[in-house]
C-alpha positions as CSV (number, residue, x, y, z in Angstrom):
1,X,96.0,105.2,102.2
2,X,95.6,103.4,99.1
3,X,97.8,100.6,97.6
4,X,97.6,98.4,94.7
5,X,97.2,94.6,95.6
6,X,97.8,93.3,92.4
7,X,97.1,95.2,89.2
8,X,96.2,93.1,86.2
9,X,98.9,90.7,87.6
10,X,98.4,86.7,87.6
11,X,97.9,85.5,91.6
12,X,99.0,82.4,91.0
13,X,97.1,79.7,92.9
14,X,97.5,79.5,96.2
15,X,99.9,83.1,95.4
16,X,99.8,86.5,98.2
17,X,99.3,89.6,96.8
18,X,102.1,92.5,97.8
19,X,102.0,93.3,101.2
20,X,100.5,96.4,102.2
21,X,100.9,98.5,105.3
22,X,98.1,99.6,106.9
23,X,99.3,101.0,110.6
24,X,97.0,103.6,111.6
25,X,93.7,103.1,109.1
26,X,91.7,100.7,110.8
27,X,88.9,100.9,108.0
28,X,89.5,98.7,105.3
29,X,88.3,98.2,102.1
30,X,89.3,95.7,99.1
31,X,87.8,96.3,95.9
32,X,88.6,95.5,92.3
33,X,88.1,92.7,89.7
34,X,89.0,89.3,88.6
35,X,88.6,87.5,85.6
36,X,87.2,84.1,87.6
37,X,86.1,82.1,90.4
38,X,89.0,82.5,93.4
39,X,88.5,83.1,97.4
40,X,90.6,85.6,98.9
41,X,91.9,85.2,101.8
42,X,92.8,88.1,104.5
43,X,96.3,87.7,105.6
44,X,97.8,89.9,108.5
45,X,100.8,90.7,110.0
46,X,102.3,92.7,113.1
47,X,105.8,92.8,111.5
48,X,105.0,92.8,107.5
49,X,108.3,95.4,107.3
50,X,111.1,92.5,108.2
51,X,112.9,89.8,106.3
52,X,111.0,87.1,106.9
53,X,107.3,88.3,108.4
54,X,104.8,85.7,110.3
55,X,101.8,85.8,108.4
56,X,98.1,84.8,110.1
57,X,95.3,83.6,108.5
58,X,92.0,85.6,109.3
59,X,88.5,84.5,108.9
60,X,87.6,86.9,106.4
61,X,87.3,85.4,103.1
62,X,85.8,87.2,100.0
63,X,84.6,84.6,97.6
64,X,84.7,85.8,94.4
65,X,82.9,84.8,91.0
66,X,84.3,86.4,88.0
67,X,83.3,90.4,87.8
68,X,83.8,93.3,89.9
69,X,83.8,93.2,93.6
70,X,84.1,95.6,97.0
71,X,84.3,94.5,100.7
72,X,85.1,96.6,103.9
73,X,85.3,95.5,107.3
74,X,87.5,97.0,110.4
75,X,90.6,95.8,111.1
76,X,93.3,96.6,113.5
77,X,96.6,95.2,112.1
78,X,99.9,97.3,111.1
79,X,100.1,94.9,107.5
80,X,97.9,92.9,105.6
81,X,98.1,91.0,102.5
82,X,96.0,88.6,99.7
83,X,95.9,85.1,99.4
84,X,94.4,83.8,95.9
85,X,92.9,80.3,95.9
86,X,93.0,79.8,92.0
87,X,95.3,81.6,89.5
88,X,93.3,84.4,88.2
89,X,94.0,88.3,86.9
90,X,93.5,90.4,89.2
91,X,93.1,94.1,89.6
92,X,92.5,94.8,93.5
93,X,93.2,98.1,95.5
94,X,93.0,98.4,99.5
95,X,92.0,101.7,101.0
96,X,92.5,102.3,104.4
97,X,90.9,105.2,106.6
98,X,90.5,106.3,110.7
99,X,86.4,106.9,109.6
């Protein structure tokens, strides 16, 4: 699976990215770019697909100077989504995969 994040979008500070699903690909990797300093945040959910999802907090932070970037870790979640700390552009894809 692959899904666009944002795509040379404004986050907005403290913004989410869309919300992607991700049931089934357990391998997950962000990449893309941003034109400065932000941290992004790993948000997850059980039931992204409803009106009004709860959203969790993870522990995995990518902090980001300006440039190109790529992170992948394993994850077991059925959505996930981006937090920006600062409004910047961003251009960020997530991939999913079984291996």
């Amino acid at each position: 699976i692959k899904r666009n994040a944002w795509d040379a979008a404004a986050t907005g500070a403290s913004g989410v990215s869309n919300t992607i699903r991700m049931s089934g690909f357990p391998i997950v990797a962000v990449f893309g770019s941003v034109n400065g300093e932000t941290t992004l945040t790993l948000e997850v959910a059980i039931d992204g697909d409803v009106a009004a999802p709860d959203w969790f907090a993870t522990q995995i932070q990518l902090f980001l100077p300006i440039g190109d970037f790529h992170r992948t870790f394993l994850l077991g979640v059925p959505f996930l989504r981006l937090r920006s700390s600062a409004n910047v552009t961003a251009s960020v894809t997530v991939m999913g995969t079984t291996g």
